[in-house]
C-alpha angles and dihedrals in degrees: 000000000000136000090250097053089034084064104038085048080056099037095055091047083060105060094044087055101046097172080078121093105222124196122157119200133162117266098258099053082053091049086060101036099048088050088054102041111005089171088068091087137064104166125020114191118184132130119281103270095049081046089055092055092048103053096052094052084047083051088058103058092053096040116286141289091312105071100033129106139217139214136168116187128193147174097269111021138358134225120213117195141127118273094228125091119246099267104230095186093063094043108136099004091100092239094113108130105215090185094105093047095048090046086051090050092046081054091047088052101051089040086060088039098243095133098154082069092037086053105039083050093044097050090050097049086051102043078042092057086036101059092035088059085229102186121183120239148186122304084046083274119138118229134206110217112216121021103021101176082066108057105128089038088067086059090054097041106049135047105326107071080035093072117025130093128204113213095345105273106075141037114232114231131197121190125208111259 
């Protein structure tokens, strides 16, 4: 598919649908405008590599890769994930940051409406990077200040394993090893 045929296809939904606004503009006139005003979009359609591009700009401006969910969404079923790879290099060292993937389950949890989980899992991320004092940094990279050999451990530690319950009748508990 081209580009061409990528924005007529747009362009004739559109006016078909004509309670959507409807603006095209070229990636890089997106790029600036979406640093400056995010709040300006809603909605933002283009074809998957200029979607890449996009979504990592978008990662940046919340704090990387590492804190940034992911969710595709489709007629007849829907993935949750985090956008970042697996990080082999880390494997086993205990640096590995869990916030995308929490914040994609939290997603994946109000996409199947079950808010009162979304909800439960979403305050104790917060009250967990809160209390953490998590602060983004350059490079787009999240940093724990304090005890950085211990990240996840604060995860397990603070609020999360605290309030939420697995199939209503217990409490899960992680201790800290």
């Amino acid at each position: 598919m081209s580009d061409g045929l990528f924005l007529r296809v747009c362009r004739e939904e559109a006016a078909h649908h004509r309670e959507i606004e409807f603006c095209d503009m070229f990636l890089d006139t997106v790029c600036l405008n979406l640093v400056q005003d995010p709040t300006r979009f809603d909605v933002l359609v283009m074809p998957n590599l200029y979607g890449d591009i996009l979504s990592d700009l978008a990662a940046g401006l919340i704090g990387g890769l590492g804190v940034t969910p992911s969710g595709n969404i489709g007629e007849t079923g829907a993935i949750f994930e985090s956008v970042h790879g697996t990080a082999p290099d880390i494997a086993g060292q205990d640096r590995a940051n869990p916030t995308a993937l929490l914040f994609s389950a939290i997603m994946m949890l109000r996409y199947m409406n079950l808010n009162k989980y979304a909800d439960l899992i979403e305050s104790a991320v917060l009250a967990t990077i809160r209390e953490a004092k998590i602060n983004t940094v350059t490079k787009g990279r999240v940093e724990y200040h304090g005890d950085n050999n211990n990240n996840n451990n604060r995860f397990r530690q603070l609020h999360f394993c605290q309030s939420i319950r697995i199939t209503g009748r217990h409490k899960t508990s992680m201790t800290k090893s």
